[in-house]
N, C-alpha and C positions, 0 to 999 in steps of 0.2 A: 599253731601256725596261722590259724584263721583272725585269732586275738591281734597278731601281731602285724598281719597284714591292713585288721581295721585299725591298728594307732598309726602305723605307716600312713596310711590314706589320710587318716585326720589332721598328722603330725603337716605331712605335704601341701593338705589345703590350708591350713591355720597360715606356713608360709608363705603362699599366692594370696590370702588376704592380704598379709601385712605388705608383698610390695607392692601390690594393687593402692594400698593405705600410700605409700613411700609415691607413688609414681602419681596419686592423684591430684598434688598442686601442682606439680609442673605441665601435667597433662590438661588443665585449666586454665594455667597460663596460656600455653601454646594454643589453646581454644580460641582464647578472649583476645591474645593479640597475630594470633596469625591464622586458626582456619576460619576463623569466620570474616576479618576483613577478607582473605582471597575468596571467600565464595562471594562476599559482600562487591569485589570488584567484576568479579564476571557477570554479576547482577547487575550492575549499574554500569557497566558497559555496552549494554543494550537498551540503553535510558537516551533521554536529552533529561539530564540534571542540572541546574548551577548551584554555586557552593551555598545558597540559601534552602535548598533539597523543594521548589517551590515548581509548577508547572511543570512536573515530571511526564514524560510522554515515552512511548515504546519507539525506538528508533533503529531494531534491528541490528543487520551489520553495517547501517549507515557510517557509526563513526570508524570499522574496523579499515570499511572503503577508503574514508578519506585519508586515513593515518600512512594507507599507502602511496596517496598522492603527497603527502605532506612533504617538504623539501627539509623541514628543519627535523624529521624524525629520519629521515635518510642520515642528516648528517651529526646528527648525534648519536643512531646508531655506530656510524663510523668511528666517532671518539670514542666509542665504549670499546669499542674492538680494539681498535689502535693505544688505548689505555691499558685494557688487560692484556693485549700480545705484549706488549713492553714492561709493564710494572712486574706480569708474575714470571715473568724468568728472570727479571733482576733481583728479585727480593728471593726469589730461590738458592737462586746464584750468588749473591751476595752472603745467604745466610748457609748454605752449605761451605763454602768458603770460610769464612770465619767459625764454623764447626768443627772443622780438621786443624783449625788453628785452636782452639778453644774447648777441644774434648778430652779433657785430662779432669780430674776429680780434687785437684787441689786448690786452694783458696783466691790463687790469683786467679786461676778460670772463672772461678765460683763468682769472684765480685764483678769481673771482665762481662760477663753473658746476664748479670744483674745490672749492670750501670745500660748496655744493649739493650735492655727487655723495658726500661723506664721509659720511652716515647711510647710504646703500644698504649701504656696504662693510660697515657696522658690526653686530653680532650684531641680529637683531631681540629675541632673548632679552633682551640688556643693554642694550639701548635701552627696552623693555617694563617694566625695574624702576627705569630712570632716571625711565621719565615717571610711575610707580606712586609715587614717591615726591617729584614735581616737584607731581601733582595729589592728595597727598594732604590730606583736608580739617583736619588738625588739625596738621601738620607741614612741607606742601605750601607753596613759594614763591609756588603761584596764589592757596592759602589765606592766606597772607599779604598778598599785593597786593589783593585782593579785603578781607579787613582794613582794611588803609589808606585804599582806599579810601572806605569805610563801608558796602559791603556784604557781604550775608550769604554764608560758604564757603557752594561746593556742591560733595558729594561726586560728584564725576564720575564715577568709576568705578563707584560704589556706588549710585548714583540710576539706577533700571529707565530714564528717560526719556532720560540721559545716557549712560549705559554704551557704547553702541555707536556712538553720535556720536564720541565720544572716541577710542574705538580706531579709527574711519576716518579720523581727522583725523591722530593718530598714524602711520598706516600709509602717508597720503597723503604725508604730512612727509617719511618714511622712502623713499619710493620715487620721487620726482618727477625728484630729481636724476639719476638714471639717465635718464626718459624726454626730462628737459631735456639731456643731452649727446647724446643721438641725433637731437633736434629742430635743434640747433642747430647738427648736423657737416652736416645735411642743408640747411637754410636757407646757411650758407658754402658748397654746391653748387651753388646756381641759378647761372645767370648775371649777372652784375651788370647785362647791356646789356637785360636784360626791366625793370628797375627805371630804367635811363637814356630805354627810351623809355615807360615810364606818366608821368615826369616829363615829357616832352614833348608828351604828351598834357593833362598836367595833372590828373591824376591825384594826389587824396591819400593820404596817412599808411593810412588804413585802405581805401580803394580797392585797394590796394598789396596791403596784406596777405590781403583775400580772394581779390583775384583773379591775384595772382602766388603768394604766401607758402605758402596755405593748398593751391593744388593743384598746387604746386612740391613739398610734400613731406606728399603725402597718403597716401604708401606708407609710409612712417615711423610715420605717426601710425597710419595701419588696423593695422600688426605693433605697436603701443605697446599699442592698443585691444584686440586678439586678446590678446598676451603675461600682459596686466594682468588681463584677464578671468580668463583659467584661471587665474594665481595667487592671486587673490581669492578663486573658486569651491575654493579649498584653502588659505582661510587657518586657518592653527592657533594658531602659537606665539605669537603679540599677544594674541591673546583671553585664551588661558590662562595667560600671563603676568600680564596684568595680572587681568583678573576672575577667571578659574579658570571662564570660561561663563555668569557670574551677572551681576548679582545675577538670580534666578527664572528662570533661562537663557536671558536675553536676549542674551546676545554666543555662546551654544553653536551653534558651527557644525557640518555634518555631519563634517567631518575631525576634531573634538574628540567631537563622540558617538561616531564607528568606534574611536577611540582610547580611551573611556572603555567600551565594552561590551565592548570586544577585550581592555583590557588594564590595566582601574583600577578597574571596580565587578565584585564576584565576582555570578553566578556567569560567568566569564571567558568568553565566547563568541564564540572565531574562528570561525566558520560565519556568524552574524548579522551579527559586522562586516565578514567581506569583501563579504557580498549588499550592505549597507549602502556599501560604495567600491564594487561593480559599478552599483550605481543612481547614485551620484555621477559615477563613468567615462561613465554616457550621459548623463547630465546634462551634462557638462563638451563632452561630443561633439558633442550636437547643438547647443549654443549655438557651440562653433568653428566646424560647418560654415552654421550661420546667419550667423553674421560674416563668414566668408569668402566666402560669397554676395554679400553685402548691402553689407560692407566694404572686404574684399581685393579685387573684383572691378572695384570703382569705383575703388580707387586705380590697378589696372593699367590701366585706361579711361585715367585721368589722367594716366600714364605716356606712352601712346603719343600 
């Protein structure tokens, strides 16, 4: 017994080596590109830096103070908010939707949810001057069909009331596909005999879906809801692609001001913009751990 207990133990650790082995380039990665810039920014946010790293001084919570008098961090906080309360219940809603349409195991869904899933893969960069030059109002095919029609172009990108509608719509476009293959690898999981007996019950179409569908794969959708959110709360390269943060910096998110104080309008100030991504880092925190309260919690409820 005692023999077999020591090759168990042996057997056990030789396994914790090898995923220790398995887990240690991505845990190197994660090192090299994400825990040491963040502790690298909480560091240098108590700096006076500029992007030459030259005459570096201790500056306290100086910049954390003025970031709160700042008018263009107030309102690009705002955009950030107004971007993710809009973008992640469209792109949810859009992709639970075509899920129910689109959760069937045969070839047309199959190619249906692959042709959807081809903008995620695709630059959001060159997708951003695709639709910059789809909505443009003098050259633009919207501004054309809108022509034809008999009504008047409107400069979407360029119009303060449209600008940021646009890039959520864009951005929704661009990411749905992804949350629609994860909806609908999860929906091909239920059991098919929960849906055999709400028909027997007599139970409709949408009877179905709220109360089998929706908390059959409510775990799915809470990690789509989380995932979506922080990416949103860090969108960049849509905005500045298409507007450049304008027009009157209605689309300037906080990840485009850190990047335009840190490293586009002189005078170049790494200290101001990493205070400016530590205030977004608790931004982004607390709303995770609010979701996951709120969200994560009730899907694992739904689980068991």
């Amino acid at each position: 017994m005692e023999k077999n207990k020591g090759k168990r133990k042996k057997y056990v650790a030789h396994n914790q080596k090898c995923a220790y082995l398995f887990l240690l380039p991505s845990m190197f990665i994660l090192s090299v590109f994400v825990f040491v810039p963040l502790i690298a920014s909480f560091v240098i946010s108590i700096t006076n830096m500029n992007i030459f790293m030259k005459d570096v001084s201790f500056a306290g919570l100086k910049n954390f103070i003025q970031l709160f008098k700042d008018s263009r961090v107030s309102n690009a906080t705002f955009n950030s908010l107004y971007f993710t309360l809009l973008e992640v219940p469209l792109q949810i809603g859009l992709a639970l939707l075509m899920t129910v349409c689109l959760a069937k195991n045969n070839r047309y869904c199959k190619l249906l949810r692959s042709i959807y899933y081809l903008p995620f893969v695709c630059s959001m960069t060159a997708i951003g001057i695709v639709w910059s030059m789809l909505l443009d109002p003098n050259m633009g095919l919207f501004a054309y069909w809108l022509k034809q029609a008999g009504f008047d172009t409107i400069a979407f990108l360029k119009d303060p009331k449209w600008a940021m509608p646009t890039v959520i719509a864009v951005t929704a476009w661009k990411g749905f596909g992804y949350t629609l293959t994860l909806m609908a690898a999860a929906v091909l999981n239920i059991p098919q005999s929960l849906y055999e007996a709400a028909d027997m019950d007599g139970a409709g179409g949408f009877q179905k879906f709220i109360h089998i569908t929706i908390p059959g794969i409510w775990s799915t959708i809470s990690f789509c809801i989380v995932t979506s959110t922080i990416g949103a709360m860090q969108m960049f390269d849509q905005a500045y692609v298409m507007t450049q943060g304008g027009p009157l910096n209605k689309t300037e998110t906080v990840v485009q001001y850190i990047y335009d104080r840190g490293f586009q309008t002189a005078p170049y100030n790494l200290g101001y913009a990493s205070a400016i991504s530590v205030y977004l880092f608790v931004i982004v925190a607390v709303m995770t751990l609010v979701l996951r309260k709120f969200v994560l919690n009730r899907g694992e409820g739904a689980d068991e």
